[in-house]
DOVOTOR-757119 format. One record per atom (N, C-alpha, C): residue number from 0; residue in one letter; y, x, z. Coordinates in steps of 0.2 Angstrom, whole numbers, always signed. Layout:
<atoms>
ATOM   resi   resn   north    east      up
ATOM    NUM      A       Y       X       Z
...
</atoms>
This chain:
<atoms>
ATOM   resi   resn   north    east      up
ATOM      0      X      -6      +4      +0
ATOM      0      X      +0      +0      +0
ATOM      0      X      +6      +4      +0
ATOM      1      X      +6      +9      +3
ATOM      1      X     +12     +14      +5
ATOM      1      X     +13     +16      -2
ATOM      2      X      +8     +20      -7
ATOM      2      X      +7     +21     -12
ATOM      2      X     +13     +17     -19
ATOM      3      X      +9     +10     -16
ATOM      3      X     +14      +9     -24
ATOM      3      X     +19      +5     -20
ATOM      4      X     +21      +4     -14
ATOM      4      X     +28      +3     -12
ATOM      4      X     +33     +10     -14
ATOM      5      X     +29     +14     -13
ATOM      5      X     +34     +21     -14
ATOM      5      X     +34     +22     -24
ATOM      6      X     +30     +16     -27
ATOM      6      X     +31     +18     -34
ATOM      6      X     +36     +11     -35
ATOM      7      X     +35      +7     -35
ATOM      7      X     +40      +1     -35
ATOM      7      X     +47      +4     -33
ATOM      8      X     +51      +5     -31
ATOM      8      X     +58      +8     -29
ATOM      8      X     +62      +7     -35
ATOM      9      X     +69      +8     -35
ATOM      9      X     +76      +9     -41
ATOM      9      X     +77     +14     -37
ATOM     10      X     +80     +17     -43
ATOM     10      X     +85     +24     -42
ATOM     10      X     +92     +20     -47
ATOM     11      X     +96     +20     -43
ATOM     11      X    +102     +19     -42
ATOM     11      X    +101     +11     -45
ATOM     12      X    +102      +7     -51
ATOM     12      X    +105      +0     -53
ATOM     12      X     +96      -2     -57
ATOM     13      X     +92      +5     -60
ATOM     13      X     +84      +3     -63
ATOM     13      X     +79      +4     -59
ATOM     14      X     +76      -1     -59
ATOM     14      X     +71      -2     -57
ATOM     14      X     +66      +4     -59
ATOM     15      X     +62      +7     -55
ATOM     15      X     +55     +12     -57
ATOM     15      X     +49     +10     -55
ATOM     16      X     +47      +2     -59
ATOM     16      X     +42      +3     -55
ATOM     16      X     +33      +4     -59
ATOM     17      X     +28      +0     -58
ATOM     17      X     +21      +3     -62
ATOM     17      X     +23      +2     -70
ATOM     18      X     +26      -3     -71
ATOM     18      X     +27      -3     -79
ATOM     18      X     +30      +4     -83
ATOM     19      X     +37      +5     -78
ATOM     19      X     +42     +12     -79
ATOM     19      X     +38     +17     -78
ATOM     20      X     +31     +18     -72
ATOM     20      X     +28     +24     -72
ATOM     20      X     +26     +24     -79
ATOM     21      X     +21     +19     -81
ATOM     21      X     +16     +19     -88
ATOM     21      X     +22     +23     -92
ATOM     22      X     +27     +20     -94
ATOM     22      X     +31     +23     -99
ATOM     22      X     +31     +29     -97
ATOM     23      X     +34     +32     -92
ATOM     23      X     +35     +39     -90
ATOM     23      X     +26     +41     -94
ATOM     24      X     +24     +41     -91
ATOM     24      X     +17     +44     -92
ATOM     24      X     +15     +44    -100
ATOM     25      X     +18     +39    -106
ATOM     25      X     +13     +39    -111
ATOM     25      X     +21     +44    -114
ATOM     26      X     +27     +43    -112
ATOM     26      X     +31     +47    -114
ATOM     26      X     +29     +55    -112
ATOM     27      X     +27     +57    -107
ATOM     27      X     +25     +63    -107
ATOM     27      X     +22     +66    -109
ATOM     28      X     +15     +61    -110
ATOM     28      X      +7     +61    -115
ATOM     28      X     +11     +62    -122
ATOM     29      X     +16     +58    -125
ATOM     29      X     +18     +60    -132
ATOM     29      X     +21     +67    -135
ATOM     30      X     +26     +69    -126
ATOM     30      X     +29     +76    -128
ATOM     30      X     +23     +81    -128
ATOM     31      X     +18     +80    -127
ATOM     31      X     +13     +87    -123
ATOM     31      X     +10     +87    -129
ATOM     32      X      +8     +82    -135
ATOM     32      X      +5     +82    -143
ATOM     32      X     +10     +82    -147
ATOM     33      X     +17     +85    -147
ATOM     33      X     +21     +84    -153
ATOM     33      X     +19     +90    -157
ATOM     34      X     +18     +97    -151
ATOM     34      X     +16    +102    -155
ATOM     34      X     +10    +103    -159
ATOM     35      X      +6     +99    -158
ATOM     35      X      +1     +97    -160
ATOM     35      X      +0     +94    -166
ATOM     36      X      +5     +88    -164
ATOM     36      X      +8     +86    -172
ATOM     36      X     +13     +88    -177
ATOM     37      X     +15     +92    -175
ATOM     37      X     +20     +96    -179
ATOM     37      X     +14    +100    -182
ATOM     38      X     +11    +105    -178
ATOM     38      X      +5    +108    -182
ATOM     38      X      +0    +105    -187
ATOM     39      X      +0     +99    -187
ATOM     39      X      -6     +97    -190
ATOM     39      X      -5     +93    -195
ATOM     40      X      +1     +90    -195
ATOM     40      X      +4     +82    -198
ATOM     40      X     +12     +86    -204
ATOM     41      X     +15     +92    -200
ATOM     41      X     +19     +95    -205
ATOM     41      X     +16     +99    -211
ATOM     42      X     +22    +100    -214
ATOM     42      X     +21    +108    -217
ATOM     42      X     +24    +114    -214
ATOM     43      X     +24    +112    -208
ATOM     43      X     +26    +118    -202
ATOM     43      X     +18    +125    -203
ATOM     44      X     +12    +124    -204
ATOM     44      X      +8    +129    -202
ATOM     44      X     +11    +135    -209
ATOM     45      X     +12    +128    -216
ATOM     45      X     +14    +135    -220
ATOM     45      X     +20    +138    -220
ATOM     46      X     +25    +135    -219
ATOM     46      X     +30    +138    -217
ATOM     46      X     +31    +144    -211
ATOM     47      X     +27    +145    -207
ATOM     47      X     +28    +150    -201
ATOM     47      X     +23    +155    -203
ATOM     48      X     +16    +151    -206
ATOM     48      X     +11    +156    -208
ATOM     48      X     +14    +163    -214
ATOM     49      X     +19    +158    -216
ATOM     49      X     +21    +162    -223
ATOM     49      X     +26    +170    -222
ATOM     50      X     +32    +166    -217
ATOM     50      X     +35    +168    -216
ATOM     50      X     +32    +176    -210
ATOM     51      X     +26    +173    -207
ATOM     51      X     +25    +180    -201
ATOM     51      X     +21    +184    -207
ATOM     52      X     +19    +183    -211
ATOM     52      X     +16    +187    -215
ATOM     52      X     +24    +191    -220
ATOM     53      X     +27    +186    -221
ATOM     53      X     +33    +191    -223
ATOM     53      X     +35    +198    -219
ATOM     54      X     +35    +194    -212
ATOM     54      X     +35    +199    -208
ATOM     54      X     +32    +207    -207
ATOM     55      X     +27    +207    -208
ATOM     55      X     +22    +212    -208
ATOM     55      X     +22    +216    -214
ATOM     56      X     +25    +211    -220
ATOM     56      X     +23    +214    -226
ATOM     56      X     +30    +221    -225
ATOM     57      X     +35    +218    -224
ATOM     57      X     +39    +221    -223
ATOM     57      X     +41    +229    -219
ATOM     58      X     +35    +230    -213
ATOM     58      X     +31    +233    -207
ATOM     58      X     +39    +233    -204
ATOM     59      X     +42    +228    -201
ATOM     59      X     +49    +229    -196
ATOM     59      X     +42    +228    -189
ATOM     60      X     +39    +227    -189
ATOM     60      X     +33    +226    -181
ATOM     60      X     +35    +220    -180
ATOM     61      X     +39    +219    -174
ATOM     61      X     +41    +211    -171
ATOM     61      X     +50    +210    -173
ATOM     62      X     +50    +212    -179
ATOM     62      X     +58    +209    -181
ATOM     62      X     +57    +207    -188
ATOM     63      X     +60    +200    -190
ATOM     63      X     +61    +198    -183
ATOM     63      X     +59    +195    -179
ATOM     64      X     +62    +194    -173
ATOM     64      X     +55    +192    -166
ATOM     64      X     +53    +185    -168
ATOM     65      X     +48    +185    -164
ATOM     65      X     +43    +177    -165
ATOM     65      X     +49    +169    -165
ATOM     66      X     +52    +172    -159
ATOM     66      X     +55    +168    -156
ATOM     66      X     +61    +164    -163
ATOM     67      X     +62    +170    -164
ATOM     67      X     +67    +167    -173
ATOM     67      X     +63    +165    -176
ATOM     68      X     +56    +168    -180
ATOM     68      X     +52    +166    -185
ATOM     68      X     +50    +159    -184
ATOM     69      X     +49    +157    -175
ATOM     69      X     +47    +150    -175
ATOM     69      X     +54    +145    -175
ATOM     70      X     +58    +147    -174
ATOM     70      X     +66    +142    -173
ATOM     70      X     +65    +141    -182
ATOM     71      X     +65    +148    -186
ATOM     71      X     +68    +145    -193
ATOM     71      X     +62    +142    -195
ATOM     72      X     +56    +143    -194
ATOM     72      X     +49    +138    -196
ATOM     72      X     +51    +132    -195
ATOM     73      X     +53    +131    -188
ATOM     73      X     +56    +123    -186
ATOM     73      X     +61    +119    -191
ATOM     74      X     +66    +124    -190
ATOM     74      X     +72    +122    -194
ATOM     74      X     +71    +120    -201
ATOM     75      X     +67    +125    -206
ATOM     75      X     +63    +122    -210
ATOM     75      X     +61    +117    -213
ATOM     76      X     +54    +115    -209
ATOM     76      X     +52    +111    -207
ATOM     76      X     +55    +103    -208
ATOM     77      X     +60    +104    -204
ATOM     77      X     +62     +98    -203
ATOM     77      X     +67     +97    -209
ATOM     78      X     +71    +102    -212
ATOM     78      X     +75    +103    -219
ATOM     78      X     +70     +98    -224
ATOM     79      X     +62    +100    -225
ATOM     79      X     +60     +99    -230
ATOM     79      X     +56     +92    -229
ATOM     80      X     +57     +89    -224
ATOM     80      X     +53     +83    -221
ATOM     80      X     +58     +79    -219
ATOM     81      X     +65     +77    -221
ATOM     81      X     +67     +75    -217
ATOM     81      X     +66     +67    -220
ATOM     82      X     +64     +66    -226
ATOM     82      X     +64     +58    -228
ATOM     82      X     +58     +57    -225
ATOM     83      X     +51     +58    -224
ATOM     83      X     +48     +58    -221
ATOM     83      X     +48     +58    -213
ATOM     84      X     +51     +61    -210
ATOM     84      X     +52     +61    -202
ATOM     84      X     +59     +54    -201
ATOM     85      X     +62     +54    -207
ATOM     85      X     +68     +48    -204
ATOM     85      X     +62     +42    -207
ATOM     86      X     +58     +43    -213
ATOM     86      X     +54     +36    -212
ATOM     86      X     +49     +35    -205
ATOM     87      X     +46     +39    -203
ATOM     87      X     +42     +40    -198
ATOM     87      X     +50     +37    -193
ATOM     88      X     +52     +37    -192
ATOM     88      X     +59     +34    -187
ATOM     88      X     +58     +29    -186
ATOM     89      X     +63     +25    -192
ATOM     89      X     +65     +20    -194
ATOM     89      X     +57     +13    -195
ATOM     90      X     +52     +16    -197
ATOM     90      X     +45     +14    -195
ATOM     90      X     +43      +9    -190
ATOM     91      X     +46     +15    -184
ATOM     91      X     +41     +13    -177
ATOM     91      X     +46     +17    -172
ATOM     92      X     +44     +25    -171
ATOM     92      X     +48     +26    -165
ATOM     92      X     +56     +25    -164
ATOM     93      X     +61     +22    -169
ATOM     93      X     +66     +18    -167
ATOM     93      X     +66     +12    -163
ATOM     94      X     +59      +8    -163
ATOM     94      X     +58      +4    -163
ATOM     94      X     +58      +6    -153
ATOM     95      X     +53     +13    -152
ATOM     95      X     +51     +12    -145
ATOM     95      X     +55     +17    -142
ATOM     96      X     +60     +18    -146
ATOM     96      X     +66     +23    -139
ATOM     96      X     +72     +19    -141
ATOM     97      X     +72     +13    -142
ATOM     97      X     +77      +6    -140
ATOM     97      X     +75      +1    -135
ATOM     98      X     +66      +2    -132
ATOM     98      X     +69      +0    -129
ATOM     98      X     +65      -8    -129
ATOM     99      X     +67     -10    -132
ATOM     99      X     +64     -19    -132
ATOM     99      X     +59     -21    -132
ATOM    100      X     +56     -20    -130
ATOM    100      X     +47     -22    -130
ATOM    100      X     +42     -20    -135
ATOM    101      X     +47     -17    -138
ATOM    101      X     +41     -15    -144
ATOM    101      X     +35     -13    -144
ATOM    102      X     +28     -17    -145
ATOM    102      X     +20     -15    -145
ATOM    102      X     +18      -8    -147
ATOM    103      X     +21      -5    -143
ATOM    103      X     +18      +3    -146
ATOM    103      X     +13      +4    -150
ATOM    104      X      +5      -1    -150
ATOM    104      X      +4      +2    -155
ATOM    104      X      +7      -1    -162
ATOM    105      X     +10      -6    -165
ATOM    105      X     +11      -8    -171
ATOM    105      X     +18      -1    -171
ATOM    106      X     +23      +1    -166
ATOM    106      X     +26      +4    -168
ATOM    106      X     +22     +12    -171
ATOM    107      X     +18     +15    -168
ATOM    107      X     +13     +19    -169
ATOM    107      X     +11     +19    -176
ATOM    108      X      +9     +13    -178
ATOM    108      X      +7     +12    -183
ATOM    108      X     +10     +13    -190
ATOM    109      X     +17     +10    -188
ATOM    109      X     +24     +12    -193
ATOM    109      X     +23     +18    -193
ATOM    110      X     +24     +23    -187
ATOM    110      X     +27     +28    -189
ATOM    110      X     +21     +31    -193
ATOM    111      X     +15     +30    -191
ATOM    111      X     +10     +35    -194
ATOM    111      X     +10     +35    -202
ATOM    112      X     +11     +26    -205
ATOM    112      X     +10     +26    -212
ATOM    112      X     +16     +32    -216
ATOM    113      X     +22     +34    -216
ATOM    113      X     +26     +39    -221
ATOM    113      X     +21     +45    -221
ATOM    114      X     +19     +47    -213
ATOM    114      X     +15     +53    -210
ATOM    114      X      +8     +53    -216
ATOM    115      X      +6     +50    -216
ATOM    115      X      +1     +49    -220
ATOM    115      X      +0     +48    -227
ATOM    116      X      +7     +45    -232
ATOM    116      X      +8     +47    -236
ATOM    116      X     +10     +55    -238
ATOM    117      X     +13     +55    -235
ATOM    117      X     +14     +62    -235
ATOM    117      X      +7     +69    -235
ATOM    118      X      +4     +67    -231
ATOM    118      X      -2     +71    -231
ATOM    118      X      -6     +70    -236
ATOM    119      X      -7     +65    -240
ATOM    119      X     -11     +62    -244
ATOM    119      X      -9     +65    -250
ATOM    120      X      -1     +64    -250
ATOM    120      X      +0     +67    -258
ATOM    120      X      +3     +74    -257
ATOM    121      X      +3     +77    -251
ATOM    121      X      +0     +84    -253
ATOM    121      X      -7     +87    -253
ATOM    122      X     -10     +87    -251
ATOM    122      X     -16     +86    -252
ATOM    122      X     -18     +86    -260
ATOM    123      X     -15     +80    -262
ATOM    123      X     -17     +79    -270
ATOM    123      X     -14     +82    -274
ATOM    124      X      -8     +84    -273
ATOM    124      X      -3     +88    -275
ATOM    124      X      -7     +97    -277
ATOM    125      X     -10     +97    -272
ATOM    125      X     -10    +106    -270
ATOM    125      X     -17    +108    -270
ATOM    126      X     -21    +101    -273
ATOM    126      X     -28    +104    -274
ATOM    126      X     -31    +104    -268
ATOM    127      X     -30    +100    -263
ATOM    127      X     -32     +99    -256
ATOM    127      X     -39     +95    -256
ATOM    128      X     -43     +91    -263
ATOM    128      X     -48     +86    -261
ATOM    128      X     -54     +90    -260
ATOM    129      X     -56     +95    -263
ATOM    129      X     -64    +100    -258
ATOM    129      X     -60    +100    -251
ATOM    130      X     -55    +101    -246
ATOM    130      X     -56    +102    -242
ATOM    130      X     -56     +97    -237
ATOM    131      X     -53     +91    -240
ATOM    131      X     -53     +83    -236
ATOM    131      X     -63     +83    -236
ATOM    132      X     -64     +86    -243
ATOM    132      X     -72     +83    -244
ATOM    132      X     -76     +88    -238
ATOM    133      X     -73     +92    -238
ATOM    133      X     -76     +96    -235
ATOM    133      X     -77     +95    -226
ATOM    134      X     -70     +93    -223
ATOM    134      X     -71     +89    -218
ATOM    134      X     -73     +83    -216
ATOM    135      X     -75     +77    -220
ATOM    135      X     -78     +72    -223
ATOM    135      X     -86     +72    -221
ATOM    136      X     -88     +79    -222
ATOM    136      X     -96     +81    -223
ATOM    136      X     -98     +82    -216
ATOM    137      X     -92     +87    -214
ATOM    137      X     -95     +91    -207
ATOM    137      X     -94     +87    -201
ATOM    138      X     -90     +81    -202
ATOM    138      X     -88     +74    -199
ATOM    138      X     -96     +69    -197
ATOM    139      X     -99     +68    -206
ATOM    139      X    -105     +65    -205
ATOM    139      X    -105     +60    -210
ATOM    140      X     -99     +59    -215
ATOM    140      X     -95     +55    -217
ATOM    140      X     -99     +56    -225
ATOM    141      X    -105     +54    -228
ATOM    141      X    -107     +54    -234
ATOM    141      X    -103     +54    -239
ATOM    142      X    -101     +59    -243
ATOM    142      X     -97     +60    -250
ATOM    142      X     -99     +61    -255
ATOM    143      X    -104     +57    -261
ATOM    143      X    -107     +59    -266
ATOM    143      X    -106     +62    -271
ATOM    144      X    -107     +65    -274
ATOM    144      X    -103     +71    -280
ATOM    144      X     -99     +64    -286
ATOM    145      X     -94     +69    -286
ATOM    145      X     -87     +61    -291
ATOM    145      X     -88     +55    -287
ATOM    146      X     -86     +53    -281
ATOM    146      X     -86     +49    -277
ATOM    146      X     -77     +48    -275
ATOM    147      X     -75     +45    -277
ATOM    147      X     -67     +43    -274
ATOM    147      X     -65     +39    -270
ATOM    148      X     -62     +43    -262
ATOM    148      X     -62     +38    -258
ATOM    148      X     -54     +36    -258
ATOM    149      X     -53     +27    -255
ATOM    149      X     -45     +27    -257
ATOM    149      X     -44     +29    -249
ATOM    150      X     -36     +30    -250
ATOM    150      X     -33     +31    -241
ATOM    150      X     -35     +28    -236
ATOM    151      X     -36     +21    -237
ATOM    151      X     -37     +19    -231
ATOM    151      X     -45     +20    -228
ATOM    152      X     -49     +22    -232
ATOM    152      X     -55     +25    -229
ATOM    152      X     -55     +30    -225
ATOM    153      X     -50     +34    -227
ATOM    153      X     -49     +38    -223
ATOM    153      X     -46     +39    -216
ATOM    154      X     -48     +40    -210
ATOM    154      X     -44     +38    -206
ATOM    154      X     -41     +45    -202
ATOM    155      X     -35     +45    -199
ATOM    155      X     -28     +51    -198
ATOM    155      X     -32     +55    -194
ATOM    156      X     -39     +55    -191
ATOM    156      X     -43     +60    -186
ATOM    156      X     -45     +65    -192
ATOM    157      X     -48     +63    -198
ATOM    157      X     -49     +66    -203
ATOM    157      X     -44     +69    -208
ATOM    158      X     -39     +66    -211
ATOM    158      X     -33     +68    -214
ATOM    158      X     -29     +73    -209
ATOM    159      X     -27     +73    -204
ATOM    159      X     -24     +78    -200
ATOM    159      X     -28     +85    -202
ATOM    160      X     -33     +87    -199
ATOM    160      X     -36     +96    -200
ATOM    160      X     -37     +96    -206
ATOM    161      X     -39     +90    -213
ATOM    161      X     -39     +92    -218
ATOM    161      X     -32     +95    -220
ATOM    162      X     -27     +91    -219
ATOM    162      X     -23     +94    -222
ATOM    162      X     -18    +101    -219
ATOM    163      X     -21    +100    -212
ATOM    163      X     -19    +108    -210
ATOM    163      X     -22    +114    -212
ATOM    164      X     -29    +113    -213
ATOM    164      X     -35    +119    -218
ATOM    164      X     -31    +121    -225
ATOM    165      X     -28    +115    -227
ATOM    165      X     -26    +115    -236
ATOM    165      X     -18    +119    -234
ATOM    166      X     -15    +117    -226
ATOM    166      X      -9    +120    -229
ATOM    166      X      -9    +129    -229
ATOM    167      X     -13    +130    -223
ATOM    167      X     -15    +137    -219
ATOM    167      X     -18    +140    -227
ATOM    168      X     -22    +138    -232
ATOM    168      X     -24    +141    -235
ATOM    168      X     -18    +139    -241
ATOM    169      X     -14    +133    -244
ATOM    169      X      -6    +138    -247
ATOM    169      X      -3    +142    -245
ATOM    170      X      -5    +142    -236
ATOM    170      X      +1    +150    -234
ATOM    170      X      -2    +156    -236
ATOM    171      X      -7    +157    -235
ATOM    171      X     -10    +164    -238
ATOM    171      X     -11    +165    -243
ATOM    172      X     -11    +159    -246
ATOM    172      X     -10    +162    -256
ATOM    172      X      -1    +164    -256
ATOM    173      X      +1    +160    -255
ATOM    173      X     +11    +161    -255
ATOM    173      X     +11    +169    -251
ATOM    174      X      +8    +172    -246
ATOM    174      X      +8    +176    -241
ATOM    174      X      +6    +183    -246
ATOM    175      X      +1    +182    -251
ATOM    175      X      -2    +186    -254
ATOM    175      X      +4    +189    -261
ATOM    176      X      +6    +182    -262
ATOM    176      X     +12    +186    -268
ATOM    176      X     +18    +185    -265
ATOM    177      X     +19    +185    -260
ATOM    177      X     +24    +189    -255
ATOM    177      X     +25    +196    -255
ATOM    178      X     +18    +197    -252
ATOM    178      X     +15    +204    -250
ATOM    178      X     +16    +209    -257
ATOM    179      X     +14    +207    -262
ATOM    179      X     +12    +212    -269
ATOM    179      X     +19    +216    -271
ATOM    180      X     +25    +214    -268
ATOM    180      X     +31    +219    -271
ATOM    180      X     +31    +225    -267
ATOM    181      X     +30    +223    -259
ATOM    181      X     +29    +227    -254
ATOM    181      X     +24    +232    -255
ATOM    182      X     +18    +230    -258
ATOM    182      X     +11    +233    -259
ATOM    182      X     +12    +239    -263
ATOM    183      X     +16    +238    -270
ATOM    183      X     +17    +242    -275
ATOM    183      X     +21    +248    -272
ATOM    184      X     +27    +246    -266
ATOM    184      X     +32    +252    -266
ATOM    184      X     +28    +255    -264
ATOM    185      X     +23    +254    -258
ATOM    185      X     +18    +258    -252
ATOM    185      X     +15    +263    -256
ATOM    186      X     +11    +260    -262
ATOM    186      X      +7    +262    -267
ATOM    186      X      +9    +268    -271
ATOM    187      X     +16    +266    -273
ATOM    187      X     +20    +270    -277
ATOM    187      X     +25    +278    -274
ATOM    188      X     +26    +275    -265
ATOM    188      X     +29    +279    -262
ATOM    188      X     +22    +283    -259
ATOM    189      X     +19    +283    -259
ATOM    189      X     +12    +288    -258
ATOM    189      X     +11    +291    -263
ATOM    190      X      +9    +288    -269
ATOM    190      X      +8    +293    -275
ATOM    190      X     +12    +297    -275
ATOM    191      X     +19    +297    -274
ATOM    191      X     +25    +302    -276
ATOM    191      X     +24    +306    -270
ATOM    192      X     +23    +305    -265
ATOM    192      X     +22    +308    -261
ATOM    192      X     +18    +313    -259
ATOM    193      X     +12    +311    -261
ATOM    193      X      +5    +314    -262
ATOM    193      X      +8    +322    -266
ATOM    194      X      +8    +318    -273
ATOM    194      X      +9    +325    -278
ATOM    194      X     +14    +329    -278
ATOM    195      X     +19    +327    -273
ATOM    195      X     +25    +332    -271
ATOM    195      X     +20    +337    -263
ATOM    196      X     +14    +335    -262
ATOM    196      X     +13    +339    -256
ATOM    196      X     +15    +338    -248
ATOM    197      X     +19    +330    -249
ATOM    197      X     +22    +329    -241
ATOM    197      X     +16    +326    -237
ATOM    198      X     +12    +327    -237
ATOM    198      X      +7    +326    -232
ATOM    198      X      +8    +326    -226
ATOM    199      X     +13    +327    -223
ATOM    199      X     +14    +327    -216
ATOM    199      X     +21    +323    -213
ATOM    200      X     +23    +319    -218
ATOM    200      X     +29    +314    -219
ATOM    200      X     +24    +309    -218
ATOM    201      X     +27    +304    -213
ATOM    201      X     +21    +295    -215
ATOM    201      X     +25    +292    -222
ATOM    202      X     +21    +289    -225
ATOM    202      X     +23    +286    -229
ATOM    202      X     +29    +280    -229
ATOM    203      X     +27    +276    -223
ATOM    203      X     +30    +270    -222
ATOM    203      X     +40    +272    -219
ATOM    204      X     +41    +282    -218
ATOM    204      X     +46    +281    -216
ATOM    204      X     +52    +282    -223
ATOM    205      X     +49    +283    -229
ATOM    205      X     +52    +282    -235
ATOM    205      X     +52    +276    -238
ATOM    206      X     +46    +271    -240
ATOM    206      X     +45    +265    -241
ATOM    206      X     +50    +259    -237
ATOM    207      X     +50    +260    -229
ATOM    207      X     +53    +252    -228
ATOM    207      X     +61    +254    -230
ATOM    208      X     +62    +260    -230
ATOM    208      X     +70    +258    -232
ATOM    208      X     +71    +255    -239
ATOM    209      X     +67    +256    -244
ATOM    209      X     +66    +255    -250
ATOM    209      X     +64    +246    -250
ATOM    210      X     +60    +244    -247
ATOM    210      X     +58    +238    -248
ATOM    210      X     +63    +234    -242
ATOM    211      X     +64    +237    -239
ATOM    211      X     +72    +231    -237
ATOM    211      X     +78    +232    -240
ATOM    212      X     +78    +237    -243
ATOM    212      X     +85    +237    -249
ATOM    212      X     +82    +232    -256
ATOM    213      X     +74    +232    -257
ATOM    213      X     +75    +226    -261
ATOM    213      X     +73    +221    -258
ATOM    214      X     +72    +218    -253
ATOM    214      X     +72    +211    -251
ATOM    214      X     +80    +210    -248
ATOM    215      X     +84    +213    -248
ATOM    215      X     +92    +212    -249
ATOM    215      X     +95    +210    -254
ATOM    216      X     +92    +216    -259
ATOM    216      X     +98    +215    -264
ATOM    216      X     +94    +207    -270
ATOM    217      X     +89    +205    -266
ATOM    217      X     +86    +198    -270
ATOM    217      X     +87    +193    -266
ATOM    218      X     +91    +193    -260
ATOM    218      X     +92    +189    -255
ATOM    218      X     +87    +186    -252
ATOM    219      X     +80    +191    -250
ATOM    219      X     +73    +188    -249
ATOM    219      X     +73    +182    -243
ATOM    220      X     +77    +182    -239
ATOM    220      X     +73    +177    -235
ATOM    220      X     +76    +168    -237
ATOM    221      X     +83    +169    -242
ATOM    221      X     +85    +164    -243
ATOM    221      X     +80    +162    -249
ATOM    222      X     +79    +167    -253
ATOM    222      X     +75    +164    -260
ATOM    222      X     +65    +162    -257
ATOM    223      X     +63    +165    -252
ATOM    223      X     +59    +161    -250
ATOM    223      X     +58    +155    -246
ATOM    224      X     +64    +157    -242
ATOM    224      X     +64    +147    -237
ATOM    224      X     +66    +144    -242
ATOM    225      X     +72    +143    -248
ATOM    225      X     +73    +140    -252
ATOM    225      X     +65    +138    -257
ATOM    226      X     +61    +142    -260
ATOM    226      X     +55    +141    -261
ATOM    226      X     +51    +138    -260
ATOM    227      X     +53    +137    -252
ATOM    227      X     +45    +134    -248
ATOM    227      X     +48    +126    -247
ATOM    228      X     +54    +127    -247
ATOM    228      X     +57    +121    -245
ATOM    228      X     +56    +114    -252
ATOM    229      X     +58    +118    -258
ATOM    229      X     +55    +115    -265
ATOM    229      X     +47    +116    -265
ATOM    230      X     +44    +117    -263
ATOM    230      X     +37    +117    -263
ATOM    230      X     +35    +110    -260
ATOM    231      X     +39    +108    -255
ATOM    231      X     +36    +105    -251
ATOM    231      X     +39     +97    -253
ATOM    232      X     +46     +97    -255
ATOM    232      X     +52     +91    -258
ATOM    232      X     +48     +90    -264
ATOM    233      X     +47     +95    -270
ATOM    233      X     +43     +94    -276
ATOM    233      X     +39     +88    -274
ATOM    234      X     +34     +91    -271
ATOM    234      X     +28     +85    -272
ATOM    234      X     +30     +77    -267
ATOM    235      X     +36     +78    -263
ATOM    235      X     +36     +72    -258
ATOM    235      X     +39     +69    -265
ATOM    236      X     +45     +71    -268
ATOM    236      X     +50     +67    -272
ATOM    236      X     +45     +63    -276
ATOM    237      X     +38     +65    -280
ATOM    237      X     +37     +65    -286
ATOM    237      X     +32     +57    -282
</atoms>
């Protein structure tokens, strides 16, 4: 009894009682999986996967630091998804941060369907159906060769990891012809190196000045986030 008289109580003019805990709690439950659905529901994995690989390709070690790479991952992110994240809005969770009684799940439900096209037509877009089929299989979910299943067979437990396997694998193809301009200096500043005899010079301390002088002078990080960002607008637009 003590219990929920001490949960019924107002703090100042609202009321906090079992109802207000619930929302507290599913509002909690929501923020603890956004990262989750950001990972899994965006094109956030290609985006930061791409980018940490720029990183490296470049060998600066940790610059620049994670904590940037993920802000402008974010920032990204939300630049290339935004008709998508304001449909997801306007959907459903407009509906349950006003407030009015809204059935959480029919808002839910809203917001899921833009989420869902979206995953669907990239996916379609990017050559993602072996690896929807692929998850489909290891589910338990019978797919027979030329078998076409439409969306709603599909449900978002399955479309979720499929389409983060398909993004994670555009990052590492993008990641790859990132890397190949970097590769060639490495390659080319060791040949010249080798046959002058400097064998006891690192490679890498004539190379990165070279390969930051050319991701400068091609503006590299705006021509790739621009890039990645029409990579992603391309196939929502169409």
């Amino acid at each position: 009894m003590l219990f929920f008289a001490a949960i019924n109580q107002t703090v100042g003019n609202v009321p906090v009682g079992l109802n207000g805990g619930a929302e507290l709690a599913a509002a909690a439950i929501g923020f603890a999986l956004l990262p989750a659905a950001l990972a899994l529901c965006t094109c956030f994995p290609r985006i930061y996967v791409t980018l940490s690989i720029l990183r490296q390709g470049l060998g600066l070690g940790a610059v620049p630091s994670n904590l940037i790479v993920l802000g402008l991952s974010v920032a990204l992110t939300v630049v290339a998804m935004t008709p998508t994240l304001k449909a997801a809005w306007d959907g459903g969770l407009k509906q349950l941060a006003s407030g009015n009684n809204a059935d959480p799940m029919i808002a839910v439900k809203g917001a899921e369907a833009p989420l869902r096209a979206f995953m669907f037509d990239q996916l379609q877009a990017q050559g993602g159906g072996p690896t929807l089929e692929a998850v489909l299989k290891a589910k338990g979910t019978p797919v027979e060769a030329g078998q076409s299943l439409t969306r709603r067979e599909v449900d978002t437990f399955t479309l979720a990891p499929a389409f983060a396997l398909n993004e994670l694998r555009i990052a590492f193809m993008l990641g790859f012809k990132v890397l190949l301009p970097f590769l060639v200096i490495d390659l080319a500043v060791a040949a010249v190196m080798a046959s002058l005899g400097l064998f006891m010079t690192p490679p890498s301390l004539i190379s990165l000045p070279m390969k930051l002088l050319l991701f400068v002078a091609v503006d590299g990080w705006a021509l790739v986030s621009t890039g990645l960002i029409s990579g992603v607008t391309r196939v929502a637009g169409t």
